[in-house]
Phi, psi and omega in degrees: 000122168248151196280148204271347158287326185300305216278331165316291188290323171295327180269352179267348190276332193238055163245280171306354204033059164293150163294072185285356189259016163270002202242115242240322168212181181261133176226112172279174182283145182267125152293167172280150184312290197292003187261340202262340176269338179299276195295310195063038174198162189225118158255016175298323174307299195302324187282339155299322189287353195295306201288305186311324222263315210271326173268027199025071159245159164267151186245116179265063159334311211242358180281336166256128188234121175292114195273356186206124179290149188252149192269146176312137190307329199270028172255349189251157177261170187003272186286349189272357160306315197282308186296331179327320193269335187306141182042023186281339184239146192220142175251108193335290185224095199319324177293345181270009131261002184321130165054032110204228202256138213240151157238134173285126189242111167248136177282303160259132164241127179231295181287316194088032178316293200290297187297005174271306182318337184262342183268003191280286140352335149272315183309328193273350177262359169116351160309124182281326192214118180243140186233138182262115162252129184231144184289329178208162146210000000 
């Protein structure tokens, strides 16, 4: 079934004719354990399996991991965006990205804090290309 959001993003990527079929997997940004308990949903995941689902790719849930809870973005100003995030991600096992090209999945971007800090952080394990998608900003 797809979600009016899933269906939002699928429809501007085959709008826009993005090149989804250049990108080898889909990676959403992960919450921290205690914020996924907290929520008990990622919606980032969901909107990656959507894009993943609709555009037959694999979606890599578990290679990007946060590793240390973060205080919500939207309590900080700017530059205190960037250190909240600094060293918050790890990638579980660097060969499932090594050499390649990724789309990075957010639901919100406003500073561009988080996704930079999670494609830095796939770039240093060996990612050739991360492309950022977000549902707002």
């Amino acid at each position: 079934m797809d979600k009016p959001l899933g269906k939002l993003i699928n429809g501007f990527i085959k709008d826009y004719r993005l090149p989804i079929e250049y990108f080898d997997f889909i990676v959403p940004v992960p919450l921290h354990r205690s914020r996924m308990r907290e929520r008990e949903f990622n919606q980032a995941q969901l909107l990656g399996e959507q894009v993943a689902k609709e555009f037959d790719k694999e979606i890599l849930t578990d290679a990007l991991v946060r590793i240390r809870p973060t205080k919500t973005q939207t309590e900080l100003a700017l530059g205190d965006r960037y250190k909240n995030v600094q060293g918050s991600f790890t990638v579980r096992d660097a060969r499932l990205v090594k050499d390649k090209n990724l789309l990075l999945i957010d639901d919100v971007l406003t500073t561009g804090a988080t996704s930079s800090e999670a494609a830095r952080t796939l770039k240093d394990s060996g990612a050739r290309i991360i492309f950022v998608m977000t549902l707002a900003n």
